[in-house]
MIBA-602751 format. One record per residue (C-alpha): residue number from 1; residue in three letters; x, z, y. Coordinates in steps of 0.02 Angstrom, whole numbers, plus 50000, padded with zeros to 5 digits. Each point is the difference from the previous one (the first is absolute). Example, Ala and Ser with C-alpha at 12.3 -4.5 7.8 and 13.67 -1.06 7.14 Angstrom:
<rs>
(r 1, 'ALA', (50615, 50390, 49775))
(r 2, 'SER', (50069, 49967, 50172))
</rs>
This chain:
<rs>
(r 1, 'UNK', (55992, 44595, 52281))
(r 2, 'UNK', (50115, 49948, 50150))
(r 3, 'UNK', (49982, 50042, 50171))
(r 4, 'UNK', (50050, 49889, 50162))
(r 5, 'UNK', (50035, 50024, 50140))
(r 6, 'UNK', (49929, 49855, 50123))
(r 7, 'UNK', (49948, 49981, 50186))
(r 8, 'UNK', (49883, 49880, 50100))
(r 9, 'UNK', (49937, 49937, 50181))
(r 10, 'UNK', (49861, 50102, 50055))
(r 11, 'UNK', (49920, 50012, 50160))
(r 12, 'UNK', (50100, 50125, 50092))
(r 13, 'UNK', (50169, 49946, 49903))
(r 14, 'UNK', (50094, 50024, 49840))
(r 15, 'UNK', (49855, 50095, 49855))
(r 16, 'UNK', (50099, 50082, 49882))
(r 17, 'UNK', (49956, 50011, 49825))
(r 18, 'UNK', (50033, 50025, 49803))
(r 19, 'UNK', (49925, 49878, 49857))
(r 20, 'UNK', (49992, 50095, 49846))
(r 21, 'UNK', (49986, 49878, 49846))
(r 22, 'UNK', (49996, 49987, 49817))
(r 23, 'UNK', (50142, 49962, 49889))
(r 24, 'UNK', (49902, 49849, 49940))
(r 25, 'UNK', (49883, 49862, 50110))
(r 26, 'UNK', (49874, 50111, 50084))
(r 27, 'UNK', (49811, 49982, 49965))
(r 28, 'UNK', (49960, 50017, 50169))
(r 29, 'UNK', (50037, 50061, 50168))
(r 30, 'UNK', (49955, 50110, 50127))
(r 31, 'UNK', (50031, 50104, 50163))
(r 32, 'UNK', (49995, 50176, 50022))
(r 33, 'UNK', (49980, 50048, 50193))
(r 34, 'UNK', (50056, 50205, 50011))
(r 35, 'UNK', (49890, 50144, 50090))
(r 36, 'UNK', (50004, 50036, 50186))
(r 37, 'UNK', (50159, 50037, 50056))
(r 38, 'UNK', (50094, 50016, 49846))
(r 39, 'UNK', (50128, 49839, 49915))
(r 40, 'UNK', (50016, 49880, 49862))
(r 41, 'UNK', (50119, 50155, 49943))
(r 42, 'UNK', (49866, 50139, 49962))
(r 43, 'UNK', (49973, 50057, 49848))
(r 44, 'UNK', (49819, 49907, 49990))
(r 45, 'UNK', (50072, 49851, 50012))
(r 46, 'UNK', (50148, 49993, 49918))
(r 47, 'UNK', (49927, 50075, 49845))
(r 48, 'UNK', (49812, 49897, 49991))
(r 49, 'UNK', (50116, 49853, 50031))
(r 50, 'UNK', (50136, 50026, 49875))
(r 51, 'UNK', (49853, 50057, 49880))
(r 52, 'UNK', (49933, 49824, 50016))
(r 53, 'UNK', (50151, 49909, 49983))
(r 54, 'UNK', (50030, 50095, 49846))
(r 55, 'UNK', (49819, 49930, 49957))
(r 56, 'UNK', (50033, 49824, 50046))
(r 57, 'UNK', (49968, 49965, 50158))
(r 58, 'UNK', (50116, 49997, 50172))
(r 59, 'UNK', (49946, 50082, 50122))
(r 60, 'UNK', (50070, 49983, 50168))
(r 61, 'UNK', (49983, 50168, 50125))
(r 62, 'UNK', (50096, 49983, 50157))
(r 63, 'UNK', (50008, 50130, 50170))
(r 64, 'UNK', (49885, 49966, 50129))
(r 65, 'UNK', (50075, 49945, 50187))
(r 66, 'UNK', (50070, 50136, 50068))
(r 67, 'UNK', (50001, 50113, 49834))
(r 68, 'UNK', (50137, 49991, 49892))
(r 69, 'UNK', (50139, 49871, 49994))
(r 70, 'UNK', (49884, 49898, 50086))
(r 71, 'UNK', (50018, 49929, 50190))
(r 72, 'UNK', (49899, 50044, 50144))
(r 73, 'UNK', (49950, 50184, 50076))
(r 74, 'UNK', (49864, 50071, 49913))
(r 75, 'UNK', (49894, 50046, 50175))
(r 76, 'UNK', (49991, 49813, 50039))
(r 77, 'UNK', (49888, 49982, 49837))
(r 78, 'UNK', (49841, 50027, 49943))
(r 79, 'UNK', (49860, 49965, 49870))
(r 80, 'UNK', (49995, 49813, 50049))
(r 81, 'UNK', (50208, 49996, 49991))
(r 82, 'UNK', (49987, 50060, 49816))
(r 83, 'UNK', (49888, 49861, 49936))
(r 84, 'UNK', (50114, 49872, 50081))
(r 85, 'UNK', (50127, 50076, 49893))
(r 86, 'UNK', (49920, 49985, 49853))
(r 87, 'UNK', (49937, 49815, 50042))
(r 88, 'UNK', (50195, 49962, 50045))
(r 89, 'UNK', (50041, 50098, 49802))
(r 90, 'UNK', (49893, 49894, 49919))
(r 91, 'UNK', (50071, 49832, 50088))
(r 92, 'UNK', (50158, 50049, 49942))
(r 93, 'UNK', (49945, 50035, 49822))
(r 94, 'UNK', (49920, 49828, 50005))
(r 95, 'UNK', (50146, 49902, 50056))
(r 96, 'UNK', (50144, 50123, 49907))
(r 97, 'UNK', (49906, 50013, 49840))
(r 98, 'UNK', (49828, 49986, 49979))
(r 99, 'UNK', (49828, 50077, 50106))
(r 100, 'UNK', (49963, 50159, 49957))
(r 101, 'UNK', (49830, 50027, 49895))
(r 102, 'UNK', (49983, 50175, 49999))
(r 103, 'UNK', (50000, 50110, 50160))
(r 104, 'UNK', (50012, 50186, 50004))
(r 105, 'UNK', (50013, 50107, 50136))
(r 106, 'UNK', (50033, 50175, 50006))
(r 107, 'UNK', (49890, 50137, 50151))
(r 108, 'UNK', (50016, 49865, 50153))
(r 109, 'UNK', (50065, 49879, 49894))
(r 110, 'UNK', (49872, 49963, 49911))
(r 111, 'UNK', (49884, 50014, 50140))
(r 112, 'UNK', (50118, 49843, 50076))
(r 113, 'UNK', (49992, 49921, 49835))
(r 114, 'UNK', (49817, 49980, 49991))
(r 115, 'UNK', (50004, 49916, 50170))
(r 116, 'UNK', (50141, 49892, 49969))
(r 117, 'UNK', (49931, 49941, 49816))
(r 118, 'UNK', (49902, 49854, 50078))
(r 119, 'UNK', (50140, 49946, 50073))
(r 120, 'UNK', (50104, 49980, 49853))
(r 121, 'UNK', (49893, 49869, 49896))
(r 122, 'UNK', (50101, 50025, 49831))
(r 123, 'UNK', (49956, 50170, 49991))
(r 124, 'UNK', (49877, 50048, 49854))
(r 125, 'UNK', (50012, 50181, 49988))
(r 126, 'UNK', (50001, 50159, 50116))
(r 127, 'UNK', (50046, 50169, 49986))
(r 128, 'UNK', (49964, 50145, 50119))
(r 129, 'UNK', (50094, 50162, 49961))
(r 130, 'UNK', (49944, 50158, 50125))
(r 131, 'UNK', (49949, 49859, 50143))
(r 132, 'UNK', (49895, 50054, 50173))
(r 133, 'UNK', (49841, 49877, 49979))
(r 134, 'UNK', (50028, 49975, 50180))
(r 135, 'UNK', (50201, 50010, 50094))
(r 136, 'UNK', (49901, 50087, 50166))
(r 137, 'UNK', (49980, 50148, 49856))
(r 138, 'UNK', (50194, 50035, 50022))
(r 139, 'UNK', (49949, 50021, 50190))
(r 140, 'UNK', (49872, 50117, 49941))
(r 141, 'UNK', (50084, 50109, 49879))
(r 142, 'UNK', (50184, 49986, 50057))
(r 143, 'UNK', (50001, 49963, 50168))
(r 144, 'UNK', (49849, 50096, 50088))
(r 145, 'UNK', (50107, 50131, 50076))
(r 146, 'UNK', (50084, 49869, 50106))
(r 147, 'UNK', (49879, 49867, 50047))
(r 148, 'UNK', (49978, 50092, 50169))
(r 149, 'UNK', (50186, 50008, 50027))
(r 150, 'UNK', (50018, 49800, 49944))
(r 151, 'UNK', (49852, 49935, 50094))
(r 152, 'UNK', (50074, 50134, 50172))
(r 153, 'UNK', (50180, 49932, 49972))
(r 154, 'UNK', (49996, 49841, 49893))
(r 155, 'UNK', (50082, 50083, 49856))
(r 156, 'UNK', (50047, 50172, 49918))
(r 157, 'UNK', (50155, 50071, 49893))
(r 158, 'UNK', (49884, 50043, 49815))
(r 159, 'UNK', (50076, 50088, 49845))
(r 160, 'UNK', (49959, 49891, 49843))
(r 161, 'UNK', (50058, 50046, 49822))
(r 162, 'UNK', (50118, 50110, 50096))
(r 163, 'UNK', (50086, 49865, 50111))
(r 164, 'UNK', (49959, 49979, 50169))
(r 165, 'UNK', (49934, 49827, 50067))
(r 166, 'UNK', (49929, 49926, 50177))
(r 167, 'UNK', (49822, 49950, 49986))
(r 168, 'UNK', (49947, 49884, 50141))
(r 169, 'UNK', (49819, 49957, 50054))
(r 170, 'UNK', (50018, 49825, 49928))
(r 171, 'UNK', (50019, 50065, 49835))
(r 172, 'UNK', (49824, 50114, 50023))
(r 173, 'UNK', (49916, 49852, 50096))
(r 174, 'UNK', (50055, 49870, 49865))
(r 175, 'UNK', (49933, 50116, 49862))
(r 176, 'UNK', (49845, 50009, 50082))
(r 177, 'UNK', (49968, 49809, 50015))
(r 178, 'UNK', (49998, 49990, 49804))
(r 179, 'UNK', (49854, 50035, 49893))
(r 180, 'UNK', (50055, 49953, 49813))
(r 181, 'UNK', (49809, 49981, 49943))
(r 182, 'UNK', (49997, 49834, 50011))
(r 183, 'UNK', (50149, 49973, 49925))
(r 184, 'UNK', (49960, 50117, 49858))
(r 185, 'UNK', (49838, 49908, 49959))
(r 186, 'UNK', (50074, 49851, 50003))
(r 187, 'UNK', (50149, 50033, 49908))
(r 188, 'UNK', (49974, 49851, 49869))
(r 189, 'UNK', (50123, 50101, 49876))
(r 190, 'UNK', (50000, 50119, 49858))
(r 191, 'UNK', (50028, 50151, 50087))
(r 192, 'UNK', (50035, 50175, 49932))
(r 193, 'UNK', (49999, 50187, 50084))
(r 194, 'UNK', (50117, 50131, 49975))
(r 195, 'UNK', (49961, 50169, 50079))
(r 196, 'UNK', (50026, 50197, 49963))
(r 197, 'UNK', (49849, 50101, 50012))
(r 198, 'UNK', (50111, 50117, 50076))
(r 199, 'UNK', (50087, 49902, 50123))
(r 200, 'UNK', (50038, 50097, 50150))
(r 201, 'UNK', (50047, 49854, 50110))
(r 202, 'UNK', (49887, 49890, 49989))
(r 203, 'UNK', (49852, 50059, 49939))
(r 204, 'UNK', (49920, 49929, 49822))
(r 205, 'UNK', (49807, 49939, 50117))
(r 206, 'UNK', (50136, 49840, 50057))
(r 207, 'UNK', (50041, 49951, 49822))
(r 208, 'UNK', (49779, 50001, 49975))
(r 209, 'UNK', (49985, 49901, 50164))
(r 210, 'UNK', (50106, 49882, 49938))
(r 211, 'UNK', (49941, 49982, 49811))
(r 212, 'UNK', (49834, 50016, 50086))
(r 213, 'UNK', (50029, 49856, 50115))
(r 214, 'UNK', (50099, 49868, 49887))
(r 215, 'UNK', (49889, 49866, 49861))
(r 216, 'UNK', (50060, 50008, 49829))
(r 217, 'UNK', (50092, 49973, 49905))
(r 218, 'UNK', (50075, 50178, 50063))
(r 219, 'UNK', (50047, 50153, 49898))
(r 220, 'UNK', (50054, 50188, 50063))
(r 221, 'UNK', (50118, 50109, 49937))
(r 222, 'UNK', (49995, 50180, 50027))
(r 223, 'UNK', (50182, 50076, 50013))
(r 224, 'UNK', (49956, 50157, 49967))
(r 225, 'UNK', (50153, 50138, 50039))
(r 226, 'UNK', (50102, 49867, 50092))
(r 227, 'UNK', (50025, 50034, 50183))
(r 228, 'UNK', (50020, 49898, 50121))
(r 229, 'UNK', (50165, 49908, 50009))
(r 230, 'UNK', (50008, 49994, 49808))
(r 231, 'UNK', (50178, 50094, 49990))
(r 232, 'UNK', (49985, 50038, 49806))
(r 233, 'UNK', (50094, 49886, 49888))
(r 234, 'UNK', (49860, 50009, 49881))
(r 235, 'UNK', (49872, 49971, 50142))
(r 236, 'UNK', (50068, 49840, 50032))
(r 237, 'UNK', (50030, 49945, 49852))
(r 238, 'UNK', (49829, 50041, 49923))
(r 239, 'UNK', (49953, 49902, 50159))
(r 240, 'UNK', (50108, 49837, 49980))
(r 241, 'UNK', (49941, 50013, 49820))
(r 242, 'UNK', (49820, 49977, 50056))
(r 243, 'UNK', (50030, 49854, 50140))
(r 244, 'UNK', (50104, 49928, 49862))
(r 245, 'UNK', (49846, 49992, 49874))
(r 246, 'UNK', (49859, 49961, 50102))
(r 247, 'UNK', (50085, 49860, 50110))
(r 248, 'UNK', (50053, 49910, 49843))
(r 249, 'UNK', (49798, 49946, 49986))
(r 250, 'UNK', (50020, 49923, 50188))
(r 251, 'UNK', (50179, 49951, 50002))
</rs>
């Protein structure tokens, strides 16, 4: 397995990000968009990644404007920003090396990968780990202490994961504008569900939405014991194993 470094155009400048790849001519590829606020970097998706590459298939995961190594400041984006990303991810996969087929997304990740996956056409497979059903659910369950101050002030200074970040009301309006159940039904891929029954951030009822929501072919996966940002080595590699597996029927 071999790791590169690599960056691309996106929408609000350079998108930094890190292809990790077989030794040998991958089966497939895919993109790997990281939770809210977090990087390419944390330990979710460095390790799912690497765990696939070790499996045979690159998997690109790159930071998010205004996370990261990436350019732009995070309070210009929002949920709308992050799909561009991930439509300007897959051009470059396209043109670099070859469109990605499988799409996984990781807590608001994979809530911008399943609207995003119509837009990449190549795509044949999607994965969900700990997703909202919904991005106005980060509003909801992260957020609601401050809506008052954004909507009073146009933004507020919120504590995420320990780091502090400005939250404008673009961000809560945008989230607001999208409802994914259209997008969900429609998906027009194999798409599997990954979700703790104990998941303290986002509850389990948006992983049943979702399933609930999406045609087959579909399959969930309970990750029983894992919490939320998968931060066991063994976690994410018993998780990597199981994308690895069941994408190779769709892939």
């Amino acid at each position: 397995m071999i790791t590169q470094r690599m960056d691309f155009q996106g929408p609000h400048g350079k998108i930094s990000a890190k292809l990790d790849a077989p030794d040998g001519t991958p089966r497939a590829y895919g993109l790997f968009a990281h939770c809210f606020t977090c990087s390419k970097d944390v330990l979710a998706a460095t390790r799912i990644s690497q765990g696939l590459a070790d499996l045979g298939v690159a998997v690109l995961r790159f930071d998010f404007a205004g996370l990261g190594n990436s350019q732009g400041k995070f309070a210009d984006t929002n949920f709308s920003s992050n799909v561009e990303d991930l439509i300007a991810a897959a051009d470059f996969l396209r043109h670099k090396f070859a469109a990605p087929k499988l799409l996984i997304g990781h807590s608001l990740g994979g809530t911008a990968v399943l609207a995003a996956a119509h837009r990449i056409p190549e795509s044949t497979a999607v994965v969900t780990i700990a997703s909202p059903s919904d991005p106005h659910y980060v509003v909801d369950k992260l957020l609601l202490e401050h809506v008052d101050t954004i909507e009073q002030l146009g933004e507020a200074r919120v504590k995420l994961a320990g780091r502090d970040f400005d939250i404008r009301q673009h961000f809560v309006e945008d989230a607001a504008q999208h409802r994914l159940h259209e997008c969900i039904a429609s998906l027009g891929r194999a798409l599997m569900v990954m979700h703790a029954p104990q998941d303290g951030t986002v509850d389990v009822d948006n992983a049943g939405r979702i399933f609930g929501i999406a045609q087959h072919p579909k399959s969930f996966v309970s990750l029983d014991g894992i919490d939320h940002l998968v931060t066991g080595k063994e976690d994410a590699a018993y998780v990597a194993g199981v994308i690895a597996a069941w994408s190779a029927r769709y892939v």
